[in-house]
C-alpha positions as CSV (number, residue, x, y, z in Angstrom):
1,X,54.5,-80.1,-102.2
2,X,51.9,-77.4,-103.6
3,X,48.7,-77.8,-102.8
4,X,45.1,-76.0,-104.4
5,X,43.4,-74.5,-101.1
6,X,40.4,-73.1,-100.5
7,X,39.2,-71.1,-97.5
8,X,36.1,-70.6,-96.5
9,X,35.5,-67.7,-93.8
10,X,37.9,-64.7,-94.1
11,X,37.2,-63.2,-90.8
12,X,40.0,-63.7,-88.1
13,X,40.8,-67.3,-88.4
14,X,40.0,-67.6,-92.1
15,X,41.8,-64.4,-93.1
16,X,45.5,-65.6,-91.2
17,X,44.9,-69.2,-91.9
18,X,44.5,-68.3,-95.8
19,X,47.3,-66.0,-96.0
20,X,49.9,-68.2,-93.7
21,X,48.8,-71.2,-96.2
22,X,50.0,-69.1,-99.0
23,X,53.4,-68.6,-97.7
24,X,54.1,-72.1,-97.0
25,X,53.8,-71.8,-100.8
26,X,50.2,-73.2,-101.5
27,X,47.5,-71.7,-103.9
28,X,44.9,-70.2,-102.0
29,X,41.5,-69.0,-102.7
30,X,39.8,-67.0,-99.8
31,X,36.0,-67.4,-99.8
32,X,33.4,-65.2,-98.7
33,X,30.0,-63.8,-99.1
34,X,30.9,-60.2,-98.0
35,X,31.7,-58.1,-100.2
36,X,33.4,-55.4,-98.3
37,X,35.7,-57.7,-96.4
38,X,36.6,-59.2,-99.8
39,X,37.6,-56.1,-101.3
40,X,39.6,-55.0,-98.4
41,X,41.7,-58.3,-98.1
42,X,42.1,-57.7,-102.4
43,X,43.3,-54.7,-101.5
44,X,46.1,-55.9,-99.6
45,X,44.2,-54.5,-96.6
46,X,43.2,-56.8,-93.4
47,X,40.1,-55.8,-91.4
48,X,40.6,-56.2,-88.0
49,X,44.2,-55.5,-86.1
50,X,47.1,-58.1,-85.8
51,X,50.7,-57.4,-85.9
52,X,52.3,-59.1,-88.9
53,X,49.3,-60.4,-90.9
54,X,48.8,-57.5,-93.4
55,X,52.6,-58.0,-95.1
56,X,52.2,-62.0,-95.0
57,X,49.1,-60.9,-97.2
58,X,50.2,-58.7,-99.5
59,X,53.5,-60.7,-99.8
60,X,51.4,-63.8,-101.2
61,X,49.1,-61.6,-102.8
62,X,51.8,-60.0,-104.8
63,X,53.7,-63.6,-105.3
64,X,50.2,-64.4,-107.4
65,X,49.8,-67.5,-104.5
66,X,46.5,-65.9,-102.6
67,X,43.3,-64.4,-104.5
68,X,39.7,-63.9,-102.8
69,X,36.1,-64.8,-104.2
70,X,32.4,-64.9,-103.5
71,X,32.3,-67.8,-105.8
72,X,31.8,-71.3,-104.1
73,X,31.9,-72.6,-107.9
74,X,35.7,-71.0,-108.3
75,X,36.1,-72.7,-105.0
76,X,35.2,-76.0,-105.9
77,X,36.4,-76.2,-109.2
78,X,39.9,-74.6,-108.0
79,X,40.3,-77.1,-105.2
80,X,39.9,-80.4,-103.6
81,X,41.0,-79.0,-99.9
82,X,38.8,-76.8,-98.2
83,X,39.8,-75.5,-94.6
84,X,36.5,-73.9,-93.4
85,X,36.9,-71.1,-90.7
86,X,33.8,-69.2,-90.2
87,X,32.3,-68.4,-86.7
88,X,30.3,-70.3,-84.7
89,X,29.1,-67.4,-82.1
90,X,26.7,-67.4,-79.2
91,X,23.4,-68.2,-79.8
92,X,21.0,-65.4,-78.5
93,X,19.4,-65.7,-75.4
94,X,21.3,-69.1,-74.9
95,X,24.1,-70.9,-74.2
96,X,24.9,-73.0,-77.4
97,X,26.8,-72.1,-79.9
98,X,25.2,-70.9,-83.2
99,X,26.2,-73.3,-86.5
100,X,24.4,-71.6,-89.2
101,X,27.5,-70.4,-90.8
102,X,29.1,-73.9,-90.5
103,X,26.5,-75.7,-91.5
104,X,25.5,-73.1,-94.7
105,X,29.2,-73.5,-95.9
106,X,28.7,-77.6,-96.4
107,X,24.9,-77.0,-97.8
108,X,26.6,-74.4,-100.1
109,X,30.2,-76.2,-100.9
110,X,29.1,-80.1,-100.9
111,X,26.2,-80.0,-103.8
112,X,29.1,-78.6,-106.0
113,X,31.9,-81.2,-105.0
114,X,32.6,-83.7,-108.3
115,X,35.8,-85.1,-107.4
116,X,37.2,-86.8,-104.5
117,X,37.5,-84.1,-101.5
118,X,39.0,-83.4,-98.2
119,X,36.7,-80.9,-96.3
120,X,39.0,-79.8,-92.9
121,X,36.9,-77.7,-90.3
122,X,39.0,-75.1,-88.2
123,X,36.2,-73.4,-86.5
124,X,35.4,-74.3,-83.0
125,X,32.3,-76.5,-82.9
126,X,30.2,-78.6,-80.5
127,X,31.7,-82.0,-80.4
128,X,29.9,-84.2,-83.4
129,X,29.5,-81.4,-85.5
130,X,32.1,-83.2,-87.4
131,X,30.6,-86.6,-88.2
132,X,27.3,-84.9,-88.6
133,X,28.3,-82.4,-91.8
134,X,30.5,-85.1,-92.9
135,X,27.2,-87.5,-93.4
136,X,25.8,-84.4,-94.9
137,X,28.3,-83.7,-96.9
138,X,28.1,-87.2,-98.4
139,X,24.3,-87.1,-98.7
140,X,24.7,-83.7,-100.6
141,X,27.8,-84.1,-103.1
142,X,27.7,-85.8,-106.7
143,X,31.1,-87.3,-105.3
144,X,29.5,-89.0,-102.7
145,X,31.4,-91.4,-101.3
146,X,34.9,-89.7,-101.8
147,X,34.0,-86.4,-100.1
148,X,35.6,-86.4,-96.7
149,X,35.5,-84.3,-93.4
150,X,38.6,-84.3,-90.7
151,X,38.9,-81.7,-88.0
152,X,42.0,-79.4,-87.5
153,X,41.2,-77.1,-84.7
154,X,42.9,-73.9,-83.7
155,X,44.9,-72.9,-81.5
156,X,45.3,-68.7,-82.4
157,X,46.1,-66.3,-79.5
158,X,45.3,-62.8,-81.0
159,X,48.4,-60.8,-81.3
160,X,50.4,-63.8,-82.0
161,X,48.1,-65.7,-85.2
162,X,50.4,-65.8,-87.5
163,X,53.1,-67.2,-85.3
164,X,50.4,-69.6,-84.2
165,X,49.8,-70.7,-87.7
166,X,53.4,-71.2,-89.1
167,X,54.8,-72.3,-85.5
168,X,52.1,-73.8,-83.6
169,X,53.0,-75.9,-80.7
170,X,50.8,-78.6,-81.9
171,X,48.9,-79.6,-84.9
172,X,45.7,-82.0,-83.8
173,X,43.4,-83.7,-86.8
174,X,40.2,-85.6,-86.3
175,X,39.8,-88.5,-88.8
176,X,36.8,-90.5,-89.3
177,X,37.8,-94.1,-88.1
178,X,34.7,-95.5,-89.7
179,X,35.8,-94.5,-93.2
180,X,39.8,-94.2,-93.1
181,X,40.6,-92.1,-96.4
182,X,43.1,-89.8,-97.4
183,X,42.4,-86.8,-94.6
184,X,45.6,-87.6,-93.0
185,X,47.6,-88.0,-96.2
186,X,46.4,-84.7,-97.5
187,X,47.4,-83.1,-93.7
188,X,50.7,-84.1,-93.8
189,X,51.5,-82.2,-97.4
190,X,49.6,-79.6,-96.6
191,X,52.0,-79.0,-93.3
192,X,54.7,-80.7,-94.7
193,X,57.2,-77.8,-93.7
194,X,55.3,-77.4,-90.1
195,X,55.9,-81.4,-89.4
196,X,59.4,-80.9,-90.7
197,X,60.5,-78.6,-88.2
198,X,59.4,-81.8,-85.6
199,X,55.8,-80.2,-84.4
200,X,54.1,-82.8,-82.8
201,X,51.2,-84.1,-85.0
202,X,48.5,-85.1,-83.1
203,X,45.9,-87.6,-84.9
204,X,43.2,-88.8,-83.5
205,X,39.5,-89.2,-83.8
206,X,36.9,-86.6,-84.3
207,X,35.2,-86.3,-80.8
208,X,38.7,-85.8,-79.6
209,X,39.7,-83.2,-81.8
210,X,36.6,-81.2,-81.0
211,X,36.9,-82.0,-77.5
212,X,40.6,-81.2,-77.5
213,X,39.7,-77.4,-78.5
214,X,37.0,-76.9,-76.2
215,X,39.0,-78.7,-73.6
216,X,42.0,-75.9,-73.7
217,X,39.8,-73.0,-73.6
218,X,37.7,-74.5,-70.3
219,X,41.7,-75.0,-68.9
220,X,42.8,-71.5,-69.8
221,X,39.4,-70.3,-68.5
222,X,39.5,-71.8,-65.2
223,X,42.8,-71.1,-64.4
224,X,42.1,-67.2,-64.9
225,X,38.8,-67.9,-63.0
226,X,41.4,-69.4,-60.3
227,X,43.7,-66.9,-60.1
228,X,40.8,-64.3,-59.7
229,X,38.9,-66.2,-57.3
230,X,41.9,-66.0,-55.4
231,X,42.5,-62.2,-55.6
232,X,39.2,-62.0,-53.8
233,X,40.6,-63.7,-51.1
234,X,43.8,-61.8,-50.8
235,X,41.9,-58.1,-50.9
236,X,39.8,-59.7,-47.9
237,X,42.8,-60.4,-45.6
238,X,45.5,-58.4,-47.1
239,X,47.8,-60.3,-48.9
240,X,49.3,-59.6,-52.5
241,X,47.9,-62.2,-55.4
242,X,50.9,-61.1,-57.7
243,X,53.5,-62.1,-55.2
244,X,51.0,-65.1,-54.6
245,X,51.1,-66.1,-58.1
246,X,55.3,-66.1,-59.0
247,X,55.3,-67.6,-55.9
248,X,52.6,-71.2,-57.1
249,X,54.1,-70.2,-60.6
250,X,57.2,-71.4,-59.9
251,X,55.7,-75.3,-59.1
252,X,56.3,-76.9,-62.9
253,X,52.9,-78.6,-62.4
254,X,51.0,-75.0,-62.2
255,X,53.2,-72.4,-64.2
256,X,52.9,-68.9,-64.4
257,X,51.2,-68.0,-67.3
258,X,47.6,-67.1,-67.3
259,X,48.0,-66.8,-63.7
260,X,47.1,-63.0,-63.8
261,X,44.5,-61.2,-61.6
262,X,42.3,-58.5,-63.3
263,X,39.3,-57.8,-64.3
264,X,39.0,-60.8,-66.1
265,X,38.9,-62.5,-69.7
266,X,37.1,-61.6,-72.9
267,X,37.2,-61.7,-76.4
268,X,35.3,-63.5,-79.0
269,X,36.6,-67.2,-78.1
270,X,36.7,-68.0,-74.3
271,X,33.2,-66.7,-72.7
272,X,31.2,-68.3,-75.8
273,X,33.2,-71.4,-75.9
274,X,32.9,-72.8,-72.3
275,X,29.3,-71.8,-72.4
276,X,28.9,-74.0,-75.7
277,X,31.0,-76.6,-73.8
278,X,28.5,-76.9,-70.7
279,X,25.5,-76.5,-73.1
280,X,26.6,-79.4,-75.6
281,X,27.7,-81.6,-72.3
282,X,24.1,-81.3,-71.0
283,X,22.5,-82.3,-74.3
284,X,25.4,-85.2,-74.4
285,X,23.8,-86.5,-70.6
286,X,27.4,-85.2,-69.2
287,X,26.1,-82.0,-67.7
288,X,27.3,-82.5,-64.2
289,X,31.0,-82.8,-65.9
290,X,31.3,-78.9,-66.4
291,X,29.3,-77.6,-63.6
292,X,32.2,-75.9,-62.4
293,X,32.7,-73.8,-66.2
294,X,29.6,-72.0,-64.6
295,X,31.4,-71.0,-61.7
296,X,34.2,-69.9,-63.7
297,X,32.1,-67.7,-65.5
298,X,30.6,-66.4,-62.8
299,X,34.0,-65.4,-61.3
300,X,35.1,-63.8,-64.6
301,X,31.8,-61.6,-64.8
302,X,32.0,-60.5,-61.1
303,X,35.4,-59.3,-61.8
304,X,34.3,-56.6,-63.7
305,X,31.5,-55.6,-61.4
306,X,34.4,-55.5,-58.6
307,X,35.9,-52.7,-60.8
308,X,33.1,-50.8,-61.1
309,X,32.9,-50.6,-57.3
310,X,36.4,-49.7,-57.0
311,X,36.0,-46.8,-59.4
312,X,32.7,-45.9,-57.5
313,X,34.5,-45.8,-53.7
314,X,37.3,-44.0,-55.4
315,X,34.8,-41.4,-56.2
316,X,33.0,-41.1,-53.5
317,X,30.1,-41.4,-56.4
318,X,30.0,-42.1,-59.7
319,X,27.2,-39.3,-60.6
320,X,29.2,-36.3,-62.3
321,X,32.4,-37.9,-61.6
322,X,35.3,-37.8,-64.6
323,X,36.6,-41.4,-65.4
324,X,39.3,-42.0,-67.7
325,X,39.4,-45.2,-69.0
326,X,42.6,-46.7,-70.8
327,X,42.0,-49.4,-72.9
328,X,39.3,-50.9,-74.7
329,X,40.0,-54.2,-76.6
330,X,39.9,-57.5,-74.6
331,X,43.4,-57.8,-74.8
332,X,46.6,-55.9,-76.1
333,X,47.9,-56.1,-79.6
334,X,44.5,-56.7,-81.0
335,X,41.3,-54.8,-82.1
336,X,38.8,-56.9,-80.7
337,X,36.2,-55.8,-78.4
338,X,33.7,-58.7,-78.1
339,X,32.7,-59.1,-74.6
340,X,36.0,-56.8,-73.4
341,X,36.0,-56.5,-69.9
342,X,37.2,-53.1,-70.8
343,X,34.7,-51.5,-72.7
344,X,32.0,-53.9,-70.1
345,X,33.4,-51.9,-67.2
346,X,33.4,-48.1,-69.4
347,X,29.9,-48.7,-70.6
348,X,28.5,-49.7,-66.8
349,X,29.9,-46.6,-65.0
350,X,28.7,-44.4,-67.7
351,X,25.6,-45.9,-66.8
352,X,25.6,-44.7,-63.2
353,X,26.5,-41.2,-63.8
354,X,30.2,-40.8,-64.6
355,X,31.5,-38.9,-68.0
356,X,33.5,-41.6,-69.4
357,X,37.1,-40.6,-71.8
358,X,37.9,-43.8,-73.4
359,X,41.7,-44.2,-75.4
360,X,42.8,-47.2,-77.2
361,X,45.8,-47.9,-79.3
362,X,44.1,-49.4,-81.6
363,X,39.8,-50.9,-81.0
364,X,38.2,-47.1,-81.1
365,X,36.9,-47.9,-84.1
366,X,35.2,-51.4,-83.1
367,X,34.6,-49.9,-79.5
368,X,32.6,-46.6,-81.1
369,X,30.5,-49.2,-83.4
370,X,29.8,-51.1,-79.7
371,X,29.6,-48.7,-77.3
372,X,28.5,-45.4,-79.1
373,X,27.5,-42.7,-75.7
374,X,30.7,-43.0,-74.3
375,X,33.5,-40.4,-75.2
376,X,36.6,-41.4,-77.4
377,X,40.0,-39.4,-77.5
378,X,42.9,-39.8,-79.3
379,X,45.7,-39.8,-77.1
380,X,46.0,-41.4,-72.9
381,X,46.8,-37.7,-72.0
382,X,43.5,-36.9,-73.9
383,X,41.4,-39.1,-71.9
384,X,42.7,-38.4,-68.3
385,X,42.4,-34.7,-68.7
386,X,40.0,-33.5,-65.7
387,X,39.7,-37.2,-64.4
388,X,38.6,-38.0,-61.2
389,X,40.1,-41.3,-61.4
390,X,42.3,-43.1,-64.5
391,X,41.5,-46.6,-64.7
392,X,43.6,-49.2,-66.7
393,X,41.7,-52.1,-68.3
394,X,43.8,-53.3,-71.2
395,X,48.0,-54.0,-70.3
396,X,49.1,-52.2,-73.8
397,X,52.7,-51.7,-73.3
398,X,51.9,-47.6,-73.7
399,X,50.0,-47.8,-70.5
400,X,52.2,-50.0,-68.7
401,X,55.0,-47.3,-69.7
402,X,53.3,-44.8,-68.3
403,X,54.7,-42.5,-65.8
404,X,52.6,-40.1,-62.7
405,X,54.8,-37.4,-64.6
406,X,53.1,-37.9,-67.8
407,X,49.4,-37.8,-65.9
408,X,50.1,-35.5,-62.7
409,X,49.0,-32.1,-64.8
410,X,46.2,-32.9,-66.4
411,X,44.2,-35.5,-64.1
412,X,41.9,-33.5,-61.2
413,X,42.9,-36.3,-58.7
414,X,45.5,-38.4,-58.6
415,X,43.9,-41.9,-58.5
416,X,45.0,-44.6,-60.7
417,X,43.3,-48.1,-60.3
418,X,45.0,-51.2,-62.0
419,X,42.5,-53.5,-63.4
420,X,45.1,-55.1,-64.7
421,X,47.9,-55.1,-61.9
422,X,50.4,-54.3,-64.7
423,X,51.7,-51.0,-62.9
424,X,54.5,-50.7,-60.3
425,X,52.8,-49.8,-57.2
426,X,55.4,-47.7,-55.5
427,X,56.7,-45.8,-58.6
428,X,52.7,-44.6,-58.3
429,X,52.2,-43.9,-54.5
430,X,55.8,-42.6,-54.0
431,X,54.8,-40.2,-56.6
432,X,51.9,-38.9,-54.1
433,X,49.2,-41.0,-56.0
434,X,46.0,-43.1,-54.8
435,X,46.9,-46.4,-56.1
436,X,44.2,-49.9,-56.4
437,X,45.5,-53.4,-57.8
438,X,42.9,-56.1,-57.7
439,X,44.3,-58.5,-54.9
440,X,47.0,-56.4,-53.9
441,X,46.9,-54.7,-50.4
């Protein structure tokens, strides 16, 4: 069944979530108040890095199924489902998360809402953010009554969004139990295909949906936290964490992904989330629950100090010293440099001295906007010419490809340090090269 969609938000999760609804064969309407971003994505043309999206778009585009606007009065004329997806960063200076972009879509999009309405909220949000804009939204709309908010988190790994979308391994919606309506129903066509396949279909309250989003990233975070915390241990008495970790991977109960030492996670979801997460638990009463999310965090932030200290011993000192670094998003297959490790670790050893050659497949552009002092070149050979030491920061699968042949005649000193231990030690130190893992003798 076709449905009229509207999306509000057409950054990363409004932008794949608008043009993966238009291929399950819905009308969308993509909603935003920047201009730029709307002309790109009209264009045919996604802003930001991730494999697959950009012919999904112009696909549905083309198909006449997908159109953008600044207009929440298109919007609410054109629809009666809106998904809204706009960010909900950091605050500054604190912990919680920021809702003025939520909150300004609902004080925008309810005064204009005539007809009975389904409002479904994607971004990740402090639990009871969803009863609260849904009494809003009530208080605001000439509809009243009939206007209705459900939550539908997601569940997007960058690099993999719009397999997420199309093939999640999960659907979850929060319904109001106090006013049972037609948020469920309206679900259910929506993702008619995606239920038809046999994905499970969670439903549930609202608390728990919320919950259940903030819940998986405090998982995934502590179980990188872990595995770190544990790579500690092993570079203190010797023993390998990667050998460690296929070894507890293979126990069904633990499992092996996520179970990779580094330097650490980043990106634009994890770091903020589980702070949001201890910061809406204290203001709940429940702040000795996630106590321990602050000592995951700490683990993750020390990881990339670790790596500048590395880099430093490897030189000797860092003042004067040649370091090229390879890799600059958070994570491969993606453009995104919010809080990445990567560019953390490039940005603090330029600050103690070092001339820093940074090489990305594909975040120079957001890492130059972040980070503009340090030195950007446009090839791994480029950025390891003259180097003092090569440091890998992001596993792209060019710089896990690489060989000592390809480096050996234009580095000054064969030193390679692993931040993320995606390297075969003894192809490196057979070939005559200084080579560092974190936990790895």
């Amino acid at each position: 069944m076709t449905s009229r969609i509207a999306v509000f938000g057409t950054g990363y999760l409004g932008a794949t979530h608008a043009a993966c609804m238009a291929e399950l064969g819905h009308e969308v309407l993509g909603v935003d108040v920047d201009p730029n971003k709307l002309a790109m994505l009209e264009a045919g043309e996604v802003p930001f890095y991730e494999p697959g999206l950009e012919e999904v778009l112009r696909r549905n585009i083309a198909a006449g199924r997908l159109r953008f606007t600044a207009s929440y009065e298109e919007a609410a004329e054109f629809a009666d489902i809106h998904f809204l997806g706009v960010g909900t960063p950091q605050k500054k200076g604190e912990f919680a998360a920021d809702m003025r972009f939520v909150d300004s879509v609902i004080e925008t999009l309810a005064p204009l809402l005539t007809r009975p309405t389904v409002i479904f909220g994607k971004s990740t949000v402090p639990v009871g953010t969803a009863e609260r804009l849904g009494a809003r939204a009530r208080e605001l709309a000439p509809a009243g009554q009939d206007v209705e908010v459900a939550w539908n988190p997601e569940f997007l790994r960058e690099g993999y969004a719009v397999k997420d979308t199309l093939h999640p391994d999960r659907l979850v919606l929060g319904v109001d139990r106090h006013r049972p309506g037609r948020a469920e129903s309206v679900a259910r066509e929506v993702y008619e295909q995606l239920l038809n396949e046999g994905i499970p279909f969670v439903v549930t309250d609202l608390a728990t949906s919320e919950l259940v989003k903030a819940s998986a990233n405090a998982f995934l975070a502590t179980k990188i936290s872990f595995i770190n915390a544990i790579s500690e241990v092993c570079e203190a008495s010797g023993a390998d964490v990667t050998v460690l970790a296929d070894a507890i991977g293979h126990d069904e109960r633990i499992g092996r992904r996520f179970l990779n030492a580094g330097i650490g996670f980043g990106g634009g979801c994890l770091p903020k989330d589980i702070r949001a997460f201890m910061a809406r638990a204290g203001e709940l009463g429940a702040d000795q629950a996630l106590t321990f999310l602050r000592e995951v965090d700490n683990i993750n932030m020390r990881r990339r100090t670790r790596m500048v200290e590395l880099a430093r011993e490897a030189c000797g000192s860092l003042l004067g010293a040649n370091v090229a670094v390879l890799g600059a998003a958070f994570k491969p297959d993606s453009d995104d440099v919010r809080d990445s490790p990567a560019l953390n670790v490039a940005g603090q050893i330029q600050l103690q001295g070092a001339a820093v050659n940074v090489y990305d497949p594909k975040a120079m552009g957001n890492s130059k906007a972040l980070f503009p002092t340090l030195t950007y070149t446009s090839s791994a050979l480029d950025a390891c010419a003259g180097a003092d030491v090569v440091l890998v920061l992001t596993e792209w699968t060019e710089f896990r490809k690489l060989l000592p042949s390809d480096l050996e005649a234009v580095v000054r000193k064969k030193v390679i340090i692993d931040g993320r231990n995606c390297l075969e030690p003894t192809t490196w130190r057979d070939a005559g090269w200084t080579y560092r893992g974190l936990g790895r003798p």
